[in-house]
N, C-alpha and C positions, 0 to 999 in steps of 0.2 A: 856597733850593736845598738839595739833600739828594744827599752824595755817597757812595759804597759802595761795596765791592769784591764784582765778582759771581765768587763761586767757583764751578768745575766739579770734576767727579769726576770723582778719580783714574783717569789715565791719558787724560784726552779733552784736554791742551795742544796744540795747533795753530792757530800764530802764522798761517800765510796762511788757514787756515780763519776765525778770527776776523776777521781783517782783510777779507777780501770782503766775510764779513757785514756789518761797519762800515760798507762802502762801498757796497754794495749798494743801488742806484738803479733796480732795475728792480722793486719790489716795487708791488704796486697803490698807489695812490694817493703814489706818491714818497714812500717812506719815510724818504731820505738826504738833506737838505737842501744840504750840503756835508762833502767830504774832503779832508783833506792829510794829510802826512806832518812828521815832525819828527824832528834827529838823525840823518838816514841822508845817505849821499853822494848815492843816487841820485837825480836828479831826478823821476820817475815816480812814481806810486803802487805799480803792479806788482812796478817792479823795486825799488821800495823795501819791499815783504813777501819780495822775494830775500833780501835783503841780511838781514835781520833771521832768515831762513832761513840763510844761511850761519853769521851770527855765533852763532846759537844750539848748530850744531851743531859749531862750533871746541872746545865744551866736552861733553866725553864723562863727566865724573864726576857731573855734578850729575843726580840722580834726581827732585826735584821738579818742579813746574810752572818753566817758564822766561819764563813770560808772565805777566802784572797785569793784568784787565780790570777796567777801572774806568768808571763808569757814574756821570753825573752829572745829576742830575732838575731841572727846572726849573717854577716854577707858571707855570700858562696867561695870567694874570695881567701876566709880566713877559715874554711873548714879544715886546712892541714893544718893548722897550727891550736887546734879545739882538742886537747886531750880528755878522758874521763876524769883525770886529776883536776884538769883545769875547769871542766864544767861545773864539780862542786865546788871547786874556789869560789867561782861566779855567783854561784848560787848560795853558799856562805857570807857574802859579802853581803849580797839583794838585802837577805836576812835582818843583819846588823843594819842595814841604812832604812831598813821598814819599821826596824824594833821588834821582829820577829825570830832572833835568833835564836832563842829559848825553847818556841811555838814548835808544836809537831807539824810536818807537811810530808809530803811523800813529791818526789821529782823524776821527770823524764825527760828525754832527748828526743824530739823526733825530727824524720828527713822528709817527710811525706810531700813537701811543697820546696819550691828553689830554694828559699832559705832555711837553712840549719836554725832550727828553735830547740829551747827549753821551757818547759812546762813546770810549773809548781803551785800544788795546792796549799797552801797556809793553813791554817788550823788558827781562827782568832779566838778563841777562848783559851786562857792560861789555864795550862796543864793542872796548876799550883794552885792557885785560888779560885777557878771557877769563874772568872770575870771576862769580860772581851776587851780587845785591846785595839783600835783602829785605827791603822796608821795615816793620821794628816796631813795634808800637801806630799802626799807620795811620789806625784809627778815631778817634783824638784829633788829627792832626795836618790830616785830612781835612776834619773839625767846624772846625776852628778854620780853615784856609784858607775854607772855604763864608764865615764869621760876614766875614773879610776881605773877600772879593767881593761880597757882599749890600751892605755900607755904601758901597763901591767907585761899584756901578754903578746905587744906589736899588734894589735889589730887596725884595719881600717878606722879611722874616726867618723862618727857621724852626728849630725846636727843635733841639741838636746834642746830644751826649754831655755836655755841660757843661752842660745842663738836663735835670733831672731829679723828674719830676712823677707820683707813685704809683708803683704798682709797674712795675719794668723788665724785660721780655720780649727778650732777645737776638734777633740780626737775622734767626737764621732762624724763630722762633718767631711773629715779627712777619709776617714775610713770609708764611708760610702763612697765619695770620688775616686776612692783608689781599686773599687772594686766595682764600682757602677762604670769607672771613665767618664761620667757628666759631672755637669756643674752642681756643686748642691747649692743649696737657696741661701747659705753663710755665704759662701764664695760670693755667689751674686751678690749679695749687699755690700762686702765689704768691697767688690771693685764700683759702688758709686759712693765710697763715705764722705769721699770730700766733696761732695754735691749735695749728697744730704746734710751734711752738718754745717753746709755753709747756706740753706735755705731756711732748717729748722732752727739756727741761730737769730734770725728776723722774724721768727714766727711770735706772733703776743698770746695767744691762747691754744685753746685746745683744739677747738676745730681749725685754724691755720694751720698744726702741725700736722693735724689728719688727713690735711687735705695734700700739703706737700706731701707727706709720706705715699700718700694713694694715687701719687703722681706716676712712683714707682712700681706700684701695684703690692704697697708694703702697708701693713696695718698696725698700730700699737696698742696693745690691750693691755688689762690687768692679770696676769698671770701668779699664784701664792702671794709672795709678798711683793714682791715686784714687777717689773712690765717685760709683756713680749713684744719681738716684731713679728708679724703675718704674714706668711701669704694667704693675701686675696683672692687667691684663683686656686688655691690647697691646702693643704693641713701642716705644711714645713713653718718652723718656728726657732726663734732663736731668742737671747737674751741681749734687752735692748743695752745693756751696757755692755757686751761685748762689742758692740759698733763702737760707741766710744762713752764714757764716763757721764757726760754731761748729758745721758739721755737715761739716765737713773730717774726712779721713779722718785727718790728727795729731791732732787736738783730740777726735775719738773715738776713736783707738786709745788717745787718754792717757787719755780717760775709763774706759771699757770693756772695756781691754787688746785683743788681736789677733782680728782679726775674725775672726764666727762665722756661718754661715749660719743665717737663718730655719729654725723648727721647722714641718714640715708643718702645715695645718688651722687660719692663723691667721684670725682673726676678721675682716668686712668689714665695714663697715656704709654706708660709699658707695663710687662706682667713678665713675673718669671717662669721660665720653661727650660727645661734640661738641653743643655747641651754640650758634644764632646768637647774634653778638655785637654784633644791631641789639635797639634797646630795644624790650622785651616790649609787645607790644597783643596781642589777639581776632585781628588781620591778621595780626599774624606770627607766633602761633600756629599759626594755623589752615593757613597756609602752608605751615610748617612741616612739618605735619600730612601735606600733600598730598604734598610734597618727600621723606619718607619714605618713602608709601605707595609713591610713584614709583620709588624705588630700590628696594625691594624686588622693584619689577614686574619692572626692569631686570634688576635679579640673575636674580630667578626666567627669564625669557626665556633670560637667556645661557647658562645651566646649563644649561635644558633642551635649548637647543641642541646644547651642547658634547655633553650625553648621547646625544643623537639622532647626532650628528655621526662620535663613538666606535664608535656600537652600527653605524652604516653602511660603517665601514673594519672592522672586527670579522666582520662579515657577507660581507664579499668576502673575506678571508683564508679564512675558512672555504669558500665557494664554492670557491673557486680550488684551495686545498690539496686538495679532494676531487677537484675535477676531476684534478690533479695523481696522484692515488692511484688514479685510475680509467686514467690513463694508464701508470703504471708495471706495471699489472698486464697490460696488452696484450704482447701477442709481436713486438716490436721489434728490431732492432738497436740495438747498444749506441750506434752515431752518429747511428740516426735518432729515437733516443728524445731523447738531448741535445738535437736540435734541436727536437722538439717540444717538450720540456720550458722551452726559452731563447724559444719565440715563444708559453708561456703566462703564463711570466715577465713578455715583454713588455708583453699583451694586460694582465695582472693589474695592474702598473704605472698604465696607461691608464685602469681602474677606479679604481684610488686617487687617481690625480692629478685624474679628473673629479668624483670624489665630496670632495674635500677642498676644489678652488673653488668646488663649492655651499653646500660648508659654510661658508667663509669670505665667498660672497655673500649667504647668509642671514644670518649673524653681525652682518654690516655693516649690513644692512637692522634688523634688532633693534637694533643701537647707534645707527642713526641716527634712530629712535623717541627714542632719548635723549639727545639732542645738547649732555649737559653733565654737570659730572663732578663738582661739589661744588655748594654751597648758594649761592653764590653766581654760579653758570654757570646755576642753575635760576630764580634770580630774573632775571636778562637774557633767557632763553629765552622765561621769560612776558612779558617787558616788549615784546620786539623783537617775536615771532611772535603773541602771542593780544591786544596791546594791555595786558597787565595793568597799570592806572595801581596799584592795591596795590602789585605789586612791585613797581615803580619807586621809589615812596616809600620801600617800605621798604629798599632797597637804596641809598639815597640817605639814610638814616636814621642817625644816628652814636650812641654812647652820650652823647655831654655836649649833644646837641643834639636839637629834635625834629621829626620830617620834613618838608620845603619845603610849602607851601601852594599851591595853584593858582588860577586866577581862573574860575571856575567861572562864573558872567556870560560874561565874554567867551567860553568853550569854547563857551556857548550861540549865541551869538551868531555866531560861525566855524560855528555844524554849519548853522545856517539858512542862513547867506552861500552855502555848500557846496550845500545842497543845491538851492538857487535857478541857482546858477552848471550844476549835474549836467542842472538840468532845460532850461535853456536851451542847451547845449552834447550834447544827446542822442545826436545824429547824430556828433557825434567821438570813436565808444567808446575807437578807438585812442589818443586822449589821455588819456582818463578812466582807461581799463582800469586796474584793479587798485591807481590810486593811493586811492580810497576803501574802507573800509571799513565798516560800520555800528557792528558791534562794537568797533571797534578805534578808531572817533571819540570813541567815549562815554567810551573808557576811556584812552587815552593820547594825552596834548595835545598833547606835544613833536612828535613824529610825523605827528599829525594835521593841525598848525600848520604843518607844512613842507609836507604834502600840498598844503593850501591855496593857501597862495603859489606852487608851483609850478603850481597850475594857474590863478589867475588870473594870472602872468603869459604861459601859451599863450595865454590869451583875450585879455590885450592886445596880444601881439603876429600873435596872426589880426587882430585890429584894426586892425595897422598903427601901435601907439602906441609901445608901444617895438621896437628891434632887432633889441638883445644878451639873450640868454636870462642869470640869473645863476643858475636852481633847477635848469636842465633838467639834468637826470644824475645827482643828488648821491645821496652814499650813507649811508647811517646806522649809528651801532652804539652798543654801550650798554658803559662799562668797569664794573669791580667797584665804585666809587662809586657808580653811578647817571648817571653824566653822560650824558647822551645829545651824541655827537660828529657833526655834519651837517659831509661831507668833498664841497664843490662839485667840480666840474669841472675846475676850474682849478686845483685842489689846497687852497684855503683850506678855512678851517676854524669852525665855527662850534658853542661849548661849552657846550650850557644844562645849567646844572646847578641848577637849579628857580629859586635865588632870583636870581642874576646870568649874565650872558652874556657868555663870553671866544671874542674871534675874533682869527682871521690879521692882521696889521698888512699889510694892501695897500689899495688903494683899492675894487677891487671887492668884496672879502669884506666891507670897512665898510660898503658899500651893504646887501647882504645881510641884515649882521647887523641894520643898522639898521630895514630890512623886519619882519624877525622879531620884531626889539623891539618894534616898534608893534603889532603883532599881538599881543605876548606880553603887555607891559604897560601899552600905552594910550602918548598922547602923553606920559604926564609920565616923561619919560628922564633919567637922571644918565649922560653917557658920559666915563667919565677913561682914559683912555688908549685899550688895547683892551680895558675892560670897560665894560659897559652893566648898567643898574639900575633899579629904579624908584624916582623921587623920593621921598622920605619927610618932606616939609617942606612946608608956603607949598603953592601950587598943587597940587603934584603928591603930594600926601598917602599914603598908604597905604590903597590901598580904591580909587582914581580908576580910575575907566574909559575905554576909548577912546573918542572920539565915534563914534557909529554910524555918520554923516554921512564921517566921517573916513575908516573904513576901506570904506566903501560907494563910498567916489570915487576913493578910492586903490585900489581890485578892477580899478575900470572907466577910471581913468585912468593911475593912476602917481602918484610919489609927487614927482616932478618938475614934473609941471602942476598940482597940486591946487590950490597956491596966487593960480592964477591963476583957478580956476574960482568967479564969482559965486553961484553957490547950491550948498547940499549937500541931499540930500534925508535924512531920519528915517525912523524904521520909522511912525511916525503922520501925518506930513504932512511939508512943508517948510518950512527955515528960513533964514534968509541966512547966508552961508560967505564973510565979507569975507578977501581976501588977507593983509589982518592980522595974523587969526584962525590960520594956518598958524604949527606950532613953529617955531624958528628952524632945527633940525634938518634937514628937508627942504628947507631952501635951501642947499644944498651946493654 
């Protein structure tokens, strides 16, 4: 679990605004698992964002945030073991390690993204005295309550401030990379510190170090009390002592004496520029490549629009204003001219406001050509819309690891099933319609594999073999991981993220997943808890495939009578399919 303080900018604190959101249960697919409140007298949720509303505003001096939203992550992993008991444990503890346990806040669960989070607004003003209370070095007391709860409740352990493995990128530097996919301009520096710190160690003044530094395309200025690094080619900025100590502005002013601006015309000879931070292939180059081309298209589109958009409000001021000068020169009364002059006003108005929502519907329509906003919006875009299995991998791609493998067999083997099932089921377009695609088979499994099962379970239940639909409805999406997220009907959840499967702990999403799983990786399953795997041992080796028999009877029967059924048929002939023979799995 990975806890955090999520800040807003200045001037946007509002305690009921946060608090709805936290609560907020009407979002597609139930985003809010459960809310309460904690520390307030009111029994309510509602009146308990009052309450928190009055006390806030009992205190008139305090000009900062008077709220803490604090946001706690959870791996998909450990969601069967997250009770609503355990989540206020959690959140109890947060409390005490903030110095907030006193403090009103109101708390929520939400599922809305792959990982399992909680939500909590704090309340910094003491209920009691009317003071604010704000809790110091958070990020170490935060780490350390997570490492508590994680041994607590058996969860996965994950990395805190008190592990510290290469170089260290502060939280918002992180958070762009992990949601852009490029490099942020921190990262860049700290992959040359030992170049800089071994240049600007020889440096004797202040233009030496400016000039080394502008080597890199890095600038050092004077920022509040201290100094920044620059980029020279953009507005990205860091704290020159988080490169390292010795580049504090004491320990250069002792060096250096009092700071001197940079001499025009210094020297470049690299500059920072974004780039992915999934490991290089041909694929993600070439991606790359296209992702580029693409935003410049974008750019060039919007511009030209905006230009067109300009030159067409430009063009009616001009109209107008003539028209306007062709009326003043008429022989009018001085009341009846006003009045024409106030209904061409009008009229001129009516032109602009029609020509500025065409501009803004055309706008829209060029933006929604481009339905994503960084490198990493562009690989989900290819992944979801055009099937791109590349992107998918390569968005699923990490630097210490290298991208998930697929079963390539079995994909084949699901596009035959498909297309057998398409051709026998002809006459029901409106079941088919649109959940196949030809392109989009060949190239993305996840997707494909869910298509599938949803329509061989129509065809068992035209059958008459099962009831309850579990595929009919669900919806799909792709996070900046790569995970593709299948969100059933009922709200479960179901998380392939190439090499393992984490679903919802209820009994029908276990059915599901366990569908999918056989589909995904053949009978030989390891299921421990809510994650499922492929065996890697003894029978179920790495490489095994599903029995063709297996998923050919489980199409046309179910995964419930299979093991009843005396023969299975093969793609070459048939063979005997003793109830034995069935996993333990499917006897549920």
């Amino acid at each position: 679990m990975i806890a955090k303080r999520i800040l807003r900018t200045s001037g946007q604190d509002n305690a009921r605004a946060l608090g709805q959101y936290i609560a907020d249960a009407s979002h597609e697919g139930e985003k809010c698992l459960l809310s309460w409140h904690e520390g307030c007298l009111a029994p309510d949720y509602d009146l308990a964002l009052a309450e928190i509303e009055a006390t806030q505003a009992m205190n008139t001096r305090c000009q900062r945030d008077k709220t803490y939203h604090l946001m706690v992550s959870f791996r998909p992993e450990d969601e069967a073991k997250l009770t609503p008991e355990a989540f206020q444990d959690i959140e109890q503890t947060m409390a005490e390690a903030l110095g907030l346990s006193e403090h009103q806040r109101v708390c929520g669960v939400h599922k809305n993204t792959n990982n399992l989070h909680l939500h909590v607004a704090y309340n910094l003003i003491r209920p009691d005295q009317f003071t604010i209370n704000e809790p110091y070095y958070d990020f170490f007391k935060l780490s350390k309550a997570c490492r508590v709860m994680e041994e607590k409740f058996g969860l996965e352990i994950d990395n805190g401030v008190e592990v510290v493995k290469g170089k260290k990128v502060n939280q918002r530097a992180a958070a762009m990379e992990a949601h852009s996919g490029e490099q942020s301009f921190q990262s860049f520096v700290l992959d040359r510190r030992d170049q800089i710190l071994t240049e600007v160690t020889k440096a004797a003044s202040w233009q030496e170090a400016h000039q080394i530094l502008s080597g890199y395309g890095i600038g050092i200025k004077e920022q509040g009390n201290g100094l920044a690094l620059v980029n020279l080619q953009g507005k990205e900025t860091m704290k020159a002592s988080a490169l390292d100590r010795s580049l504090s502005k004491g320990k250069l002013v002792a060096r250096f004496g009092k700071y001197v601006k940079p001499e025009p015309g210094q020297p470049t000879q690299e500059t920072y520029t974004r780039k992915p931070i999934q490991p290089r292939s041909p694929e993600r180059d070439q991606l790359y490549k296209n992702y580029q081309a693409a935003i410049q298209e974008k750019i060039a589109k919007v511009d030209a629009e905006k230009e067109y958009g300009q030159a067409e409000v430009t063009k009616i001021y001009a109209q107008w204003d003539k028209a306007k000068e062709i009326l003043r020169k008429e022989t009018f009364s001085r009341r009846s001219l006003a009045t024409r002059l106030d209904l061409l006003r009008m009229r001129q108005m009516e032109a602009l406001t029609q020509a500025r929502l065409e501009h803004r519907e055309r706008l829209t329509a060029v933006k929604a050509e481009y339905p994503w906003h960084n490198w990493n919006g562009y690989l989900k875009h290819q992944a979801e819309q055009y099937g791109n299995k590349t992107a998918l991998e390569v968005l699923r791609s990490r630097p210490e690891s290298a991208p998930a493998k697929t079963s390539l067999d079995l994909d084949t083997y699901l596009l035959e099933q498909a297309q057998e099932k398409l051709k026998a089921a002809k006459r029901e377009k409106e079941m088919v319609q649109g959940s196949l695609n030809a392109g989009r088979r060949k190239a993305m499994t996840a997707v494909n594999r869910m298509n599938l099962l949803a329509i061989q379970e129509q065809l068992r239940i035209k059958a008459g073999i099962e009831q309850s639909p579990m595929f009919a409805g669900y919806r799909q999406a792709i996070d900046n991981r790569g995970v593709v997220i299948f969100t059933l009907a009922d709200g479960g959840t179901i998380r392939d993220t190439g090499k393992k499967l984490h679903f919802s702990p209820d009994g029908a999403t276990r059915e599901a997943a366990m569908r999918y799983a056989l589909a995904k990786f053949g009978k030989a399953l390891a299921v421990k808890s809510n994650t499922i795997e492929r065996k890697r041992d003894g029978r179920g080796a790495e490489g095994s495939k599903p029995h063709p028999g297996i998923l050919r009877e489980s199409a046309r029967y179910g995964l419930r009578t299979l093991s009843k059924l005396p023969l299975a048929f093969g793609r070459k002939g048939s063979e005997m399919f003793l109830p034995g023979h069935a996993h333990a799995d499917l006897e549920r």
